[in-house]
N, C-alpha and C positions, 0 to 999 in steps of 0.2 A: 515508502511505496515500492513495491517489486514486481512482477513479473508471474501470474497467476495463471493457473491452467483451471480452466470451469470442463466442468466436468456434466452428463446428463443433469436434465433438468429433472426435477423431482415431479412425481406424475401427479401430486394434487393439485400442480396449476396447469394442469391439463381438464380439470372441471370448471376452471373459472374465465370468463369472457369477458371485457372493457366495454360497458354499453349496457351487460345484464348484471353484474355483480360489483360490487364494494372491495377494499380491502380489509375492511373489517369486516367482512364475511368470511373469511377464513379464520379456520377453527386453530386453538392451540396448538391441537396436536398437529395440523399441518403445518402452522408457522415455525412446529418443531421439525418436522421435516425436511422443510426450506434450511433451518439453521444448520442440518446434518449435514445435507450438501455444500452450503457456505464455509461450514467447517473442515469441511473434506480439502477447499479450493485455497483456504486462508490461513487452514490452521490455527484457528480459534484466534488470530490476530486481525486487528483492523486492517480493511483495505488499504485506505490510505494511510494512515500514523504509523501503523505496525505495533501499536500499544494491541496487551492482552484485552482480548474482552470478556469482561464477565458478565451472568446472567441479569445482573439488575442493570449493568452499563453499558447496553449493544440495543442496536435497533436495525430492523433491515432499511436496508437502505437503496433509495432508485436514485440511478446517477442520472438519468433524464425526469426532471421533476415532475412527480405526481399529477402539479397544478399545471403546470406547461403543456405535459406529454400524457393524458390520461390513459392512451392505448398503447401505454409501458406499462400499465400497474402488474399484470400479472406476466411482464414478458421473462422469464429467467436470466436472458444476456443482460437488463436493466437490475439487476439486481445485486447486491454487496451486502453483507455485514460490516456495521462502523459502531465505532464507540460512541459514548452520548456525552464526550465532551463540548458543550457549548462555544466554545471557544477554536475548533478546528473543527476538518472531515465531514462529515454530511452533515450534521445540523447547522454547521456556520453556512457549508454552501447554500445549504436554504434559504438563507436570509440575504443571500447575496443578490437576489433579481434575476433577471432574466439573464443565460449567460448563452453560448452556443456550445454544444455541448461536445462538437467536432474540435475547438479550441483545445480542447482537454485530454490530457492522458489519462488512456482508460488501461490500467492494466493487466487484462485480461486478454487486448489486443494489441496492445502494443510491450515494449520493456522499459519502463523505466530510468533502467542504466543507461539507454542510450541518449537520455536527456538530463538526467540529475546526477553532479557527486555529492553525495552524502559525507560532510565533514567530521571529523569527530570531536571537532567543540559543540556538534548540534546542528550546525547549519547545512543547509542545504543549496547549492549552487548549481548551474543549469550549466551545461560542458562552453570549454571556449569553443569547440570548433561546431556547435549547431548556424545553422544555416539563420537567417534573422528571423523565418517563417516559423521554422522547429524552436529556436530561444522564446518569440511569443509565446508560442503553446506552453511550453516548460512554464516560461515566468505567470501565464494565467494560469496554470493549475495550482501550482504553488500560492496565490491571492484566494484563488477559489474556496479549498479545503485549507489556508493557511495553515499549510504546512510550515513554513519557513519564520515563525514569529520571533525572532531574532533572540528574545529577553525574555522569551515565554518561557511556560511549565515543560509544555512538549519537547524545545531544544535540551532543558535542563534533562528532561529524561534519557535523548538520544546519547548526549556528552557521557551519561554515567555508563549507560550499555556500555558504549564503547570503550571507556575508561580499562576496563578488564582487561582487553587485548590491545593496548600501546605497545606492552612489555614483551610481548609474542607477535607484535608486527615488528619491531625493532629489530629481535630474535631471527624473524626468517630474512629480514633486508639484509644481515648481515653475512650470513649461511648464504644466501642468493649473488653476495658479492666474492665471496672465496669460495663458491662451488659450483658444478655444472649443475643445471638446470636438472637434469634427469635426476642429480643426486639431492636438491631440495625440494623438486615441485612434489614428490609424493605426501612430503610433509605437510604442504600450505593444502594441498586437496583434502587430505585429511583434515585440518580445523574448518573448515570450509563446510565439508561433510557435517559436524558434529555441530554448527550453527544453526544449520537451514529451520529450526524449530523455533529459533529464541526467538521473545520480542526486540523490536527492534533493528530486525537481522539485515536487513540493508547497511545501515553505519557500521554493525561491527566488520562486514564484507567488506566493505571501501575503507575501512580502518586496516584490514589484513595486507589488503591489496596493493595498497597505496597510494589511492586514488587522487586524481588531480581535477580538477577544474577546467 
């Protein structure tokens, strides 16, 4: 999970109203629409996993639940693309209950980084210095969208991302310990630069960085 700029809402849920309309009243071609802009904000990456999402394995997704919150269905700030892994990210939050939904990191309004390092065995850990109010939230997002399943498929994916740039974070901690700052940060901005696409790209970032807990 990262740090997401949403962008205009796309004008065909400006034909639909909570009270007069379904979500299965919008047409394909509008849910292709929706996905344009989702893609524009995520970069064809889940919100929350940062797993690629492809055409058969994505659904849009309302972070305030459909059943809970009906006069979200067509609201655009309520909305994400997520993978259709059963086991994390919106379809397990579904099955979660009732949850509140202010507990939660939303990232499109808040950052991320300022609550999760991303390790590069996979795991994910909530910083030591959050407040006990900000660690709740962290650790209930992380339950919610089980992100952090210890032994799961999802860590095993993070660890491999990351795996690639051990060898180029070693590389600049060491260049960063025999050099001035001016003469290696243009480097690490550079890999930094050249990530912002990948899946993934949060652990490989706190993999560069050398992020701590």
């Amino acid at each position: 999970m990262h740090r997401l700029q949403r962008g205009r809402a796309p004008a065909c849920l400006d034909n639909y109203r909570h009270g007069q309309h379904r979500w299965n009243n919008l047409s394909a071609a509008e849910k292709q629409e929706i996905w344009q802009a989702l893609d524009a904000m995520q970069q064809e990456r889940c919100a929350y996993c940062e797993a690629p999402l492809y055409n058969n394995r994505k659904h849009i997704e309302h972070f305030r639940q459909r059943a809970l919150y009906p006069q979200g269905t067509f609201e655009w700030s309520n909305l994400f693309g997520s993978c259709n892994r059963s086991d994390s990210c919106g379809k397990h939050k579904d099955r979660c209950g009732p949850y509140n939904h202010r507990n939660l990191i939303k990232p499109d309004e808040e950052n991320p980084d300022d609550y999760f390092v991303f390790v590069s065995d996979g795991t994910i850990a909530a910083r030591s210095t959050l407040s006990d109010h900000a660690r709740g939230r962290a650790n209930q997002t992380l339950r919610i969208f089980n992100l952090d399943a210890r032994h799961g498929a999802l860590r095993q994916r993070r660890r491999q991302a990351a795996a690639g740039y051990l060898q180029t974070a070693q590389e600049l901690q060491e260049v960063a310990e025999a050099f001035d700052e001016s003469e290696w940060r243009p480097f690490l901005e550079q890999e930094l630069e050249a990530i912002q696409d990948e899946p993934f790209v949060t652990v490989i970032r706190h993999a560069l960085l050398g992020s701590q807990p």
